[in-house]
SEGUPA-360565 format. One record per atom (N, C-alpha, C): residue number from 1; atom name; x, y, z. Coordinates in steps of 0.05 Angstrom, whole numbers, padded with zeros to 5 digits. Last residue first. Layout:
NUM,CA,X,Y,Z
...
REM end
This chain:
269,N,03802,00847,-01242
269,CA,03783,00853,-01269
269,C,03757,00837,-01273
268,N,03825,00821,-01207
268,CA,03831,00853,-01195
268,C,03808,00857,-01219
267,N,03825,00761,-01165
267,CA,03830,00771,-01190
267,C,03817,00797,-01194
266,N,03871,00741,-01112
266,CA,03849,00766,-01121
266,C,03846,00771,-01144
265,N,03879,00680,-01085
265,CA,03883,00698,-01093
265,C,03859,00723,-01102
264,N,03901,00624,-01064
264,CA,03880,00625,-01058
264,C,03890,00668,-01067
263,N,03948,00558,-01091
263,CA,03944,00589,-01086
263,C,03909,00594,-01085
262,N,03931,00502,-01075
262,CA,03953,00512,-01078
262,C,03961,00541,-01082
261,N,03890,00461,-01040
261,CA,03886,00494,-01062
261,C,03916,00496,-01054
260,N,03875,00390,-01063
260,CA,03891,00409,-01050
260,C,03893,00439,-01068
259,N,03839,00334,-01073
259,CA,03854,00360,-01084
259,C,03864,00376,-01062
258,N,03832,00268,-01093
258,CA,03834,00283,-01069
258,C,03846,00310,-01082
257,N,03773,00216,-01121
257,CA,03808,00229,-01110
257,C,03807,00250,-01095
256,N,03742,00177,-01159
256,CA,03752,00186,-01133
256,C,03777,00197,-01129
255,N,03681,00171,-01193
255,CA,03712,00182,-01192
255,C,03720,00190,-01176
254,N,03638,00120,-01219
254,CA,03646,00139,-01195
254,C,03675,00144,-01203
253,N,03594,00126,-01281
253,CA,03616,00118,-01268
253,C,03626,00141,-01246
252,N,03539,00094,-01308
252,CA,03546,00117,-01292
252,C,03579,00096,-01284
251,N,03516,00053,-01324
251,CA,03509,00081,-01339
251,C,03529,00098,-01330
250,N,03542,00006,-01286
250,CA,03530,00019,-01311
250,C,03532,00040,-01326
249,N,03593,00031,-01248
249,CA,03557,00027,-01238
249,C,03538,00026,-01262
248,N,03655,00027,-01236
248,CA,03634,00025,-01255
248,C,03609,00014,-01249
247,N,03701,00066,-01211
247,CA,03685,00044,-01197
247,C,03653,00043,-01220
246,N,03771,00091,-01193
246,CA,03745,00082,-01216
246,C,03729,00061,-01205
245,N,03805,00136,-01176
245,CA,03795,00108,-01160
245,C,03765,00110,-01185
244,N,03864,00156,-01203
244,CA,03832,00166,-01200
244,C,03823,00133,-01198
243,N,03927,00203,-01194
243,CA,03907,00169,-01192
243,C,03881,00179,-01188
242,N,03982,00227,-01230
242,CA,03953,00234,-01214
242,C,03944,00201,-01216
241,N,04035,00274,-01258
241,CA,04012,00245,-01248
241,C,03993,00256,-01234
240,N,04068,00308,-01287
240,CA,04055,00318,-01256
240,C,04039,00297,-01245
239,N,04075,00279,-01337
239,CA,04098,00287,-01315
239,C,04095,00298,-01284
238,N,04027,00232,-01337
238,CA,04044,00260,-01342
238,C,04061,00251,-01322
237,N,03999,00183,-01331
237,CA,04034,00181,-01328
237,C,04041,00204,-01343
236,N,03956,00169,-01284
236,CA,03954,00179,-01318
236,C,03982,00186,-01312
235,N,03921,00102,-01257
235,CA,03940,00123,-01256
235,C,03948,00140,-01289
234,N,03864,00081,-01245
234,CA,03882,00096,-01263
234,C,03900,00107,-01248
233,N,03844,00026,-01204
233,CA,03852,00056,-01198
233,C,03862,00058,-01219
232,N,03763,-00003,-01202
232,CA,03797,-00001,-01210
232,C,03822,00027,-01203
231,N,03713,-00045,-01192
231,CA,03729,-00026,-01179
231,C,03759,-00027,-01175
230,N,03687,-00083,-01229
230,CA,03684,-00053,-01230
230,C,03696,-00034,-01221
229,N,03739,-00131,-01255
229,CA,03728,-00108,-01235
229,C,03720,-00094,-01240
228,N,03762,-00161,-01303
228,CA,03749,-00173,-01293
228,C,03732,-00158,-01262
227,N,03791,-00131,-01342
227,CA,03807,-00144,-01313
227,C,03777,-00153,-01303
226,N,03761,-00119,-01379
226,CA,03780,-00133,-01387
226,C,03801,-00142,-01369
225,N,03720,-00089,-01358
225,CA,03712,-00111,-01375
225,C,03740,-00129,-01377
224,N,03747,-00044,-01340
224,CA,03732,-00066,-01321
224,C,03735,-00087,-01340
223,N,03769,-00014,-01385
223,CA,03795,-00030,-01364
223,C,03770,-00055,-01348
222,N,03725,00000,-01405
222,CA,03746,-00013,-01417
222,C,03764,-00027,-01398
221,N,03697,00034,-01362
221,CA,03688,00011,-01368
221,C,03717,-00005,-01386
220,N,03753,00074,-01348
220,CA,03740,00052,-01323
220,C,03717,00029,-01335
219,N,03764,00102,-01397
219,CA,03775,00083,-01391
219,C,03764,00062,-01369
218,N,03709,00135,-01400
218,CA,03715,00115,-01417
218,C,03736,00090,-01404
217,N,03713,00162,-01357
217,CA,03690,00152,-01357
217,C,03693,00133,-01377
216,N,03776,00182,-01362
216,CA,03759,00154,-01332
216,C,03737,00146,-01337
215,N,03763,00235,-01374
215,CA,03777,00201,-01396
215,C,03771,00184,-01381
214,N,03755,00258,-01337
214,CA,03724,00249,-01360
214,C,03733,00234,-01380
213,N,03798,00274,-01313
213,CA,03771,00255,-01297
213,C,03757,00246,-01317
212,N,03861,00273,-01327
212,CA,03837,00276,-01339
212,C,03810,00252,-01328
211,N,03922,00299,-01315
211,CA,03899,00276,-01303
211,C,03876,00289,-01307
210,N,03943,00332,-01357
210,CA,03959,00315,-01337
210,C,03942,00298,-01317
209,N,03952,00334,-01419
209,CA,03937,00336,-01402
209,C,03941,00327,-01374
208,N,03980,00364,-01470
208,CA,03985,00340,-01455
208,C,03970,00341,-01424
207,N,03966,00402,-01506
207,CA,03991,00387,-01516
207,C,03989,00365,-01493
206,N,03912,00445,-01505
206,CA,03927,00431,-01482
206,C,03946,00400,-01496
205,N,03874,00469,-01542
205,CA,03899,00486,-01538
205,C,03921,00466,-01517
204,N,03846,00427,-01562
204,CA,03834,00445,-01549
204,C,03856,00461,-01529
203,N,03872,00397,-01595
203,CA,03842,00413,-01613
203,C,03835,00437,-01586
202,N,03902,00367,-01566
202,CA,03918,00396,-01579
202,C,03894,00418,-01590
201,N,03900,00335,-01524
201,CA,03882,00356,-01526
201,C,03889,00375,-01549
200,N,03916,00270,-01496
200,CA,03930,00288,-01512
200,C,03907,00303,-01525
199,N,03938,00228,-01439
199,CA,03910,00240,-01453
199,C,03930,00272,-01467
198,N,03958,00161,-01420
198,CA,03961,00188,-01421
198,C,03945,00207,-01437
197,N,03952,00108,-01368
197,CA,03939,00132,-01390
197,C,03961,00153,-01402
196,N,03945,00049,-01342
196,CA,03961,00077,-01341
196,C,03949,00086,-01372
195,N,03911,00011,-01290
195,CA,03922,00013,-01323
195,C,03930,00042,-01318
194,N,03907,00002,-01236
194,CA,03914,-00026,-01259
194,C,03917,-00015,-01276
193,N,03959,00005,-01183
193,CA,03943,00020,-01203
193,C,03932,-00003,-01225
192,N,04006,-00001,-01138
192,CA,03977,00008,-01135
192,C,03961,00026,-01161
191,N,04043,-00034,-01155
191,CA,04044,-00010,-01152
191,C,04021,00009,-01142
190,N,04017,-00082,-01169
190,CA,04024,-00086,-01138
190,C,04035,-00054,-01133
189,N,04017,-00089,-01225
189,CA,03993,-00086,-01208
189,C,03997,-00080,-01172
188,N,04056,-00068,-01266
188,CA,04045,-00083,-01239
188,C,04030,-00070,-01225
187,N,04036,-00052,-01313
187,CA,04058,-00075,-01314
187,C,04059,-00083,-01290
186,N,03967,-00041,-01333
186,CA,03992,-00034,-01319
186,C,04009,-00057,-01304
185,N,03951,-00034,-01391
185,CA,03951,-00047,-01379
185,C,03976,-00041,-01356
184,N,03944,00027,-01432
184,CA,03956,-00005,-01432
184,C,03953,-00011,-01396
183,N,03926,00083,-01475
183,CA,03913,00070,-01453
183,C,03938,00048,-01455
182,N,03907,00147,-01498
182,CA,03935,00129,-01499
182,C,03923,00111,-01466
181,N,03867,00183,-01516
181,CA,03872,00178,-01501
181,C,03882,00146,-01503
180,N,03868,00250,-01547
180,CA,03862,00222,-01563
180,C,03872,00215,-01527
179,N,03808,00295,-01565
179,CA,03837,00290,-01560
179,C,03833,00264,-01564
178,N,03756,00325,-01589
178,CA,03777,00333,-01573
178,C,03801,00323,-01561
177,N,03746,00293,-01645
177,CA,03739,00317,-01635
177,C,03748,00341,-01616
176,N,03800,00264,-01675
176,CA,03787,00263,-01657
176,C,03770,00299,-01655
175,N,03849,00264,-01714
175,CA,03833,00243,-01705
175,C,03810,00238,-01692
174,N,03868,00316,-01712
174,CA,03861,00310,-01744
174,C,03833,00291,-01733
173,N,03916,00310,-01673
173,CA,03890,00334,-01679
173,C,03866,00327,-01692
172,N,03960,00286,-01695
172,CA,03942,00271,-01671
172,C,03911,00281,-01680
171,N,03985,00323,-01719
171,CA,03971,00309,-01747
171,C,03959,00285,-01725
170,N,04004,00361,-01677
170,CA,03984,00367,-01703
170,C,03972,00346,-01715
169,N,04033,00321,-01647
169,CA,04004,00336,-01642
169,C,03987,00338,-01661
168,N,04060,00261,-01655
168,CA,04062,00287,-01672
168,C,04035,00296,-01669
167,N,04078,00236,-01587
167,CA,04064,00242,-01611
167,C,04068,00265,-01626
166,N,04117,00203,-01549
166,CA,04129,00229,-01561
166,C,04112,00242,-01590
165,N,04110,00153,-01507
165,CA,04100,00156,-01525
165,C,04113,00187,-01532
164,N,04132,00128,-01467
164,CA,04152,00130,-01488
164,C,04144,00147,-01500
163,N,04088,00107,-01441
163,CA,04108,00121,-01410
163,C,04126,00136,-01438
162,N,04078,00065,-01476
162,CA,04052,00088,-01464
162,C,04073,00107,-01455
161,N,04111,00035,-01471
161,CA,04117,00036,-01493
161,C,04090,00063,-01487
160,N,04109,00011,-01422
160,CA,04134,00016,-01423
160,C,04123,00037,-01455
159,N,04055,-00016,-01416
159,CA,04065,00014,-01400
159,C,04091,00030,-01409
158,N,04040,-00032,-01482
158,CA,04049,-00035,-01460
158,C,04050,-00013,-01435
157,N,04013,-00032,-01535
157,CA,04030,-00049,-01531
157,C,04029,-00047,-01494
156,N,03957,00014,-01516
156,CA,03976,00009,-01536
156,C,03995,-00008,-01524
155,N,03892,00032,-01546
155,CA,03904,00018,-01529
155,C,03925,00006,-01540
154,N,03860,00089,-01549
154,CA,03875,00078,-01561
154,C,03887,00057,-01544
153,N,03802,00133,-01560
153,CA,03817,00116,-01538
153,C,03833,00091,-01561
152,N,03783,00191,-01579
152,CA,03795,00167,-01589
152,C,03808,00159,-01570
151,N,03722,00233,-01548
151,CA,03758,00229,-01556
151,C,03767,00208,-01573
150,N,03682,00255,-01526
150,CA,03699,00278,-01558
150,C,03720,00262,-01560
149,N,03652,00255,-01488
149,CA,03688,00260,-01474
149,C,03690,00270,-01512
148,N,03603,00258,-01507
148,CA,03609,00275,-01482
148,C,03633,00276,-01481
147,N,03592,00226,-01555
147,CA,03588,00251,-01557
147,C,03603,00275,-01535
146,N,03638,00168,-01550
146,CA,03611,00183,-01555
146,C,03613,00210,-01557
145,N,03698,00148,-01563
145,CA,03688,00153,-01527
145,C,03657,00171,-01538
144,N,03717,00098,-01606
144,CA,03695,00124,-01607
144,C,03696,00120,-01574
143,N,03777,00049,-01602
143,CA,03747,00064,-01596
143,C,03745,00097,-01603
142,N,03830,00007,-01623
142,CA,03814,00044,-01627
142,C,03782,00037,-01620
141,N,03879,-00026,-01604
141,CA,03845,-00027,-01614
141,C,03851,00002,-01606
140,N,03937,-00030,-01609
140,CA,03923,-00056,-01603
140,C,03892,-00047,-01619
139,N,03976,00021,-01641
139,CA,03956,00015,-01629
139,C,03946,-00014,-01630
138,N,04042,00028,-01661
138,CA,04020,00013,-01677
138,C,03992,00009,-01652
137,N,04057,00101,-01644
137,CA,04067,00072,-01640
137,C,04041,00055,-01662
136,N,04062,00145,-01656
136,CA,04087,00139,-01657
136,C,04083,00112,-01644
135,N,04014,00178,-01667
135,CA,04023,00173,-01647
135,C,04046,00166,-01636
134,N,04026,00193,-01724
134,CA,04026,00207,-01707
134,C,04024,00200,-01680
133,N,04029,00134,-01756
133,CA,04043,00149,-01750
133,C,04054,00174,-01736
132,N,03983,00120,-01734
132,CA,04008,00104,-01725
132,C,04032,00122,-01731
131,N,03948,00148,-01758
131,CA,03944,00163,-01729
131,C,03967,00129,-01714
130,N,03940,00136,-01809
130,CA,03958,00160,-01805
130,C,03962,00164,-01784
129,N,03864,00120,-01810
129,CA,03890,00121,-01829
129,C,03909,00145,-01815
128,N,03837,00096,-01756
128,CA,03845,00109,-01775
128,C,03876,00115,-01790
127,N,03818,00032,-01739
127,CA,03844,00050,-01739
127,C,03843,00066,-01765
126,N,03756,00025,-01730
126,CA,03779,00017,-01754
126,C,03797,00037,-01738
125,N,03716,00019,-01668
125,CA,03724,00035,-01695
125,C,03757,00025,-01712
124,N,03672,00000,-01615
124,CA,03707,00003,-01641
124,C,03705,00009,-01652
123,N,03653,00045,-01575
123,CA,03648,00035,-01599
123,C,03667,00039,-01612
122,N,03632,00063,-01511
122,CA,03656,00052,-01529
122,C,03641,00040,-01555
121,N,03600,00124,-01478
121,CA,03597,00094,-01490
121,C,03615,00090,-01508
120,N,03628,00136,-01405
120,CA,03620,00141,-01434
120,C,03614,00116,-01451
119,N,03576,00141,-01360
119,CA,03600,00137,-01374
119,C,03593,00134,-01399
118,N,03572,00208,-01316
118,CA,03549,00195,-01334
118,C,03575,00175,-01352
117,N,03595,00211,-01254
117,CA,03590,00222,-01280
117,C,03574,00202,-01305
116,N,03595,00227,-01192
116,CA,03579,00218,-01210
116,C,03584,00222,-01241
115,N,03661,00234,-01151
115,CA,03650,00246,-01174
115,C,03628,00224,-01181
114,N,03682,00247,-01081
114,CA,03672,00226,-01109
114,C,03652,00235,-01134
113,N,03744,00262,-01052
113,CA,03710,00274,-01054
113,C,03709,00252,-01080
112,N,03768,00258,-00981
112,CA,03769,00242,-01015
112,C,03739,00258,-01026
111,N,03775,00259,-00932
111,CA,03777,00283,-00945
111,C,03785,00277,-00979
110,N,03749,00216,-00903
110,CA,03783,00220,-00904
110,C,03792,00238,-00920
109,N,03685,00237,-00914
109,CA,03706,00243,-00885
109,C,03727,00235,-00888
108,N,03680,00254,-00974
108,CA,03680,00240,-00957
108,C,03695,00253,-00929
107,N,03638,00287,-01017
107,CA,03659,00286,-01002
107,C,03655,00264,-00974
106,N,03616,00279,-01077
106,CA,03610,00282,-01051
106,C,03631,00273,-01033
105,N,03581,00315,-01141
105,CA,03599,00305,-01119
105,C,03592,00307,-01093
104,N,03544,00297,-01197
104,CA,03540,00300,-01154
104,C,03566,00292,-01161
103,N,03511,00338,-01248
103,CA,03537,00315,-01237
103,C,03537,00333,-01208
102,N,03469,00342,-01289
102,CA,03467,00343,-01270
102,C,03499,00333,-01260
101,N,03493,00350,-01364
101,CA,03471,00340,-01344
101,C,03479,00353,-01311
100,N,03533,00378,-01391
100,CA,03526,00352,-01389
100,C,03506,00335,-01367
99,N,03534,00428,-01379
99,CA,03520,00418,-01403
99,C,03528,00388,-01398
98,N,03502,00424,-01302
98,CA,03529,00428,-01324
98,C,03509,00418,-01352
97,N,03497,00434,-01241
97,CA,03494,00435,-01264
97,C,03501,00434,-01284
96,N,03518,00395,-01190
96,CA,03521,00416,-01205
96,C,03508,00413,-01234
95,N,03508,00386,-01118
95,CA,03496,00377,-01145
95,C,03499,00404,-01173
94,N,03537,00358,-01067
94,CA,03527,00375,-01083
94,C,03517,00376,-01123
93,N,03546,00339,-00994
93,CA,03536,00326,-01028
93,C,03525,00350,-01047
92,N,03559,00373,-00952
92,CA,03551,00351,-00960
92,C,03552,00350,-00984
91,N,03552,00449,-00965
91,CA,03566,00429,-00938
91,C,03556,00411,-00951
90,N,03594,00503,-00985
90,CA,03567,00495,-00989
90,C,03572,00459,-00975
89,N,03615,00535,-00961
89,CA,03603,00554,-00981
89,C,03582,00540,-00988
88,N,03666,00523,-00934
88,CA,03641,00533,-00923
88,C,03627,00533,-00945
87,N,03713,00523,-00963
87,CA,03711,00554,-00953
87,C,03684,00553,-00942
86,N,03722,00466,-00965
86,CA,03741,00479,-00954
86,C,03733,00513,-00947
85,N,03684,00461,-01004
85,CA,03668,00439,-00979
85,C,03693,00463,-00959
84,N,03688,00493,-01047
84,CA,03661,00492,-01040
84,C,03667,00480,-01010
83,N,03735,00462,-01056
83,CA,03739,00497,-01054
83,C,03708,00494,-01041
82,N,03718,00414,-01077
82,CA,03732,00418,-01057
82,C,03739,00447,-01044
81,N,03687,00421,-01122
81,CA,03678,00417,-01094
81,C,03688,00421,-01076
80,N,03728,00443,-01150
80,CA,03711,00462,-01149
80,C,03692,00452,-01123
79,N,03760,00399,-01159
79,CA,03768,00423,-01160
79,C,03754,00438,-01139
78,N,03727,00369,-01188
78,CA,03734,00357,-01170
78,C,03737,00384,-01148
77,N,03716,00396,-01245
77,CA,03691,00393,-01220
77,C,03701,00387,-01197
76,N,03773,00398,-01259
76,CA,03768,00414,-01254
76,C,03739,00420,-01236
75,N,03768,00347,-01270
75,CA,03789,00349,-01252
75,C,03778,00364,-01243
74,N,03735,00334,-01309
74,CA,03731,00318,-01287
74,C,03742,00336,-01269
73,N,03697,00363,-01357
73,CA,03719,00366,-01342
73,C,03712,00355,-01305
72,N,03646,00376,-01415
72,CA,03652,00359,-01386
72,C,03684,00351,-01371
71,N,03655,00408,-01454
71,CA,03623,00405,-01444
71,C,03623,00381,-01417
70,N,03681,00470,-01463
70,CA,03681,00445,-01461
70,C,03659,00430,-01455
69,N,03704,00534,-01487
69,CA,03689,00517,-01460
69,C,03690,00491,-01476
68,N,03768,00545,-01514
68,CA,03743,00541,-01516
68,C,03733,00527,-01484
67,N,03833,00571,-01499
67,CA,03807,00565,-01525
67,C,03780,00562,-01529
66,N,03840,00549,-01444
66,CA,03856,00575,-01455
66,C,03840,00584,-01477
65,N,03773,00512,-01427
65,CA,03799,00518,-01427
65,C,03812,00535,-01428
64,N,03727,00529,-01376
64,CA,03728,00531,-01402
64,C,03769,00520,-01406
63,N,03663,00499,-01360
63,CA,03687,00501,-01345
63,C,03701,00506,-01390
62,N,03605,00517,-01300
62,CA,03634,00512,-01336
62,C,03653,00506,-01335
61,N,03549,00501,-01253
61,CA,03580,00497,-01265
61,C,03590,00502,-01298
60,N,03505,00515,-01213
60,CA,03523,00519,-01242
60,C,03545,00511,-01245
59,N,03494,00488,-01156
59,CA,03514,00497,-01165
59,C,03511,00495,-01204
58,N,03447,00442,-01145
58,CA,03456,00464,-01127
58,C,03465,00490,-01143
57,N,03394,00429,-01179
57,CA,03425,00425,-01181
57,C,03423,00452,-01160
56,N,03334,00421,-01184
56,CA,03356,00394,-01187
56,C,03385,00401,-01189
55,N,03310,00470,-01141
55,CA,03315,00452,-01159
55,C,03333,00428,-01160
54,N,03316,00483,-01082
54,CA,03282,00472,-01089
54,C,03284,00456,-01113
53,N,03348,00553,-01084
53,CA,03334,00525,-01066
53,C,03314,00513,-01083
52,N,03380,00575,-01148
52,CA,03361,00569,-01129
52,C,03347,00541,-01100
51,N,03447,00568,-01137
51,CA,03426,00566,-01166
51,C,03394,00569,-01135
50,N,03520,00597,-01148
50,CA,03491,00588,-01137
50,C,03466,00587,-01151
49,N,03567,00587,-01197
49,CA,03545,00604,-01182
49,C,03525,00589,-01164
48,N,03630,00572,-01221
48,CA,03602,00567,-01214
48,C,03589,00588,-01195
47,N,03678,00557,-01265
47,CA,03665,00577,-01257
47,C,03637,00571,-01254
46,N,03745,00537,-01275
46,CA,03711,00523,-01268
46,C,03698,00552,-01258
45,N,03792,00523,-01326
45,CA,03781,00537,-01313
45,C,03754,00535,-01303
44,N,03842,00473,-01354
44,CA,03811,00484,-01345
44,C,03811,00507,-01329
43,N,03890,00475,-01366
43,CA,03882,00459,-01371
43,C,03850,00469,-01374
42,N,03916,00546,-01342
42,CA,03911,00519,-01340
42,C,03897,00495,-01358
41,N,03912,00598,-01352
41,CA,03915,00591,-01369
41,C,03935,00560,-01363
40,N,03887,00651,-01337
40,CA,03897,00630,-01320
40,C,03915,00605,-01329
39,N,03882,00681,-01384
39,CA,03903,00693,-01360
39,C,03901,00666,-01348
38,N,03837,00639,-01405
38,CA,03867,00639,-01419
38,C,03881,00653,-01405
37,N,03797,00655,-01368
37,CA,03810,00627,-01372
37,C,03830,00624,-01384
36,N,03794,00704,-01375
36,CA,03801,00689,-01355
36,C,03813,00669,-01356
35,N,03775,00699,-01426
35,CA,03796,00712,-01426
35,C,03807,00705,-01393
34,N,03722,00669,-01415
34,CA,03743,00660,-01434
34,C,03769,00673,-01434
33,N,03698,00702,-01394
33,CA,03698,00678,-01382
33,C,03729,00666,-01390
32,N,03682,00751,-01424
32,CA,03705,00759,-01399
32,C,03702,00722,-01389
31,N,03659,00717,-01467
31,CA,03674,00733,-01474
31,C,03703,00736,-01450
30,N,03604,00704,-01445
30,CA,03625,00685,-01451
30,C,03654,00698,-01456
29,N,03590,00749,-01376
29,CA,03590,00736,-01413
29,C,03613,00726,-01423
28,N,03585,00726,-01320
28,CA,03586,00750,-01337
28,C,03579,00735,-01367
27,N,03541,00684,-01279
27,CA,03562,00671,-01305
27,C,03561,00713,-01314
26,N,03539,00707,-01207
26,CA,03521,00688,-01235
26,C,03539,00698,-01265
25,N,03573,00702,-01166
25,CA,03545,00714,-01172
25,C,03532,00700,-01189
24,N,03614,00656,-01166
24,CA,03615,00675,-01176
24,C,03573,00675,-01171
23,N,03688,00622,-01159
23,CA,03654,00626,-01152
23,C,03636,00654,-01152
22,N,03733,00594,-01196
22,CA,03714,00623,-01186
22,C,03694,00621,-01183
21,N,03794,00560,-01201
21,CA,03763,00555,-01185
21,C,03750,00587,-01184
20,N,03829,00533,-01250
20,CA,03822,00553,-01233
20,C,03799,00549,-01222
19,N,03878,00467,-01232
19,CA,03848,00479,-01235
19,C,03841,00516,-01230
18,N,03920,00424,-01250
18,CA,03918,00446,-01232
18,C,03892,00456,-01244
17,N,03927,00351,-01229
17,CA,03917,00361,-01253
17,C,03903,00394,-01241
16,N,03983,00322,-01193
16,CA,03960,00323,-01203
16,C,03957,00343,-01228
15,N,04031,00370,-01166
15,CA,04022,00349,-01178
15,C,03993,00348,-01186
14,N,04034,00409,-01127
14,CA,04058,00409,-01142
14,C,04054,00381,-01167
13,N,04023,00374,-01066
13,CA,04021,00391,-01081
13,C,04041,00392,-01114
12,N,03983,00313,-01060
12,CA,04011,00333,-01055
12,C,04011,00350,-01070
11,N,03946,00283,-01079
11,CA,03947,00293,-01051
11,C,03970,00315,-01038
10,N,03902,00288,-01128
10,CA,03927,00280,-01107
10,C,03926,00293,-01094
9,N,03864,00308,-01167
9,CA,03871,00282,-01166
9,C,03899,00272,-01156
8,N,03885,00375,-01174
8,CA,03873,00358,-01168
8,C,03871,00333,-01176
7,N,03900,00439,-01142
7,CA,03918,00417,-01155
7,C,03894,00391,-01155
6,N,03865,00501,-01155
6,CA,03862,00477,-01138
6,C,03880,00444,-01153
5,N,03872,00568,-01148
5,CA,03887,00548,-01165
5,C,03884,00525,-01148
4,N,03819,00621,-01139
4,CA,03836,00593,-01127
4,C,03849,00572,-01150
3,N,03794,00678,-01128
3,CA,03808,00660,-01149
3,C,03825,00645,-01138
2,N,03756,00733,-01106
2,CA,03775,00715,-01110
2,C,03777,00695,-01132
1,N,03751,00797,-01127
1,CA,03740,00771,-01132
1,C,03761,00749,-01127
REM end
């Protein structure tokens, strides 16, 4: 059975956000999914199948972490088109199934593919008690990201003071369903990005995420509203980075970037 490690949201290797990709007959049981996913034991793991001609989604899609499945992973969809458009397997615009509804990607000819995803909805919320001191800084505003991302978006002093941040995981954990996401304004704009991120998962075994597509569905309305564009670039300031071209359509938000397969392999079980 093969097995592809796809680097995603860039263009070089050795960066971005790393992905397993398995395409597969049809889903085994949660059990052998999950133990895969922790031998691989990336951020995500994506595992899709073919689905019948004639319905509303090409491709199944999961995608699980080292811990648990999840119910929406940008990178790792990105991932998974691109293994799809690079081995043949499936040509133009595709349509995956997922617990979060339907989501199209679609590749372009400079070899950029674009994500549909449904965006998330913001609602302030009080700064919870304790999460200044676990993040290690005083946050500007706290949002709810809804039911689909699970997260707390935090917007904080600066890039300088985002780029610093050194959170206490555990007592981060506490705040959120699945992680918290560290947002500010980016100190120039002429670097090619307007706001910088960083995204923190501990609920779901991952201490530091390194470019997260389904924080974009939150951050790309927040950042629009407040630069005045629907069409923005994140950059997320792990240590492996990544940029995601945001473009806000309402309901919906586009995600653009580029991946590269960095190992193409045999998984033997």
């Amino acid at each position: 059975m093969r097995i592809r490690i796809v680097d995603a949201f860039t263009d070089r290797p050795f960066s971005g956000n790393p992905a397993g990709v398995l395409l597969l007959d049809a889903f085994p049981d949660d059990a052998w999914l999950q133990n895969v996913a922790l031998e691989v034991n990336h951020a995500e793991t994506a595992f899709a199948h073919p689905l019948p001609e004639g319905g509303e989604a090409d491709w199944a899609l999961r995608w699980f972490t080292p811990v648990a499945e999840v119910a929406m992973c940008g990178h790792a969809t990105l991932a998974t088109a691109h293994v799809l458009r690079t081995t043949g397997a499936h040509d133009g615009p595709v349509r995956f199934a997922t617990r979060s509804g339907v989501l199209i990607a679609t590749p372009a000819e400079d070899g950029s593919i674009t994500l549909d995803f449904p965006t998330a909805p913001l609602t302030r919320v009080d700064l919870p008690d304790g999460v200044t001191e676990a993040l290690g800084t005083a946050p500007r505003a706290a949002f709810d990201t809804g039911p689909n991302v699970g997260d707390l978006l935090l917007e904080v002093a600066d890039e300088k003071t985002l780029r610093g941040l050194s959170p206490d995981l555990p007592a981060l954990a506490v705040h959120s369903t699945r992680g918290v996401i560290a947002t500010a304004r980016a100190e120039d704009p002429g670097q090619g990005y307007d706001y910088v991120s960083r995204c923190f998962f501990p609920n779901l075994g991952i201490d530091e995420d390194p470019v997260t597509g389904s924080a974009h569905t939150a951050l790309a309305p927040y950042w629009s509203e407040r630069l005045g564009s629907p069409d923005l670039t994140g950059l997320q300031a792990s240590r492996r980075s990544g940029r995601v071209r945001t473009r806000l359509r309402g309901d919906r938000t586009l995600l653009t970037g580029r991946a590269m397969t960095v190992i193409d392999g045999e998984l033997l079980t």
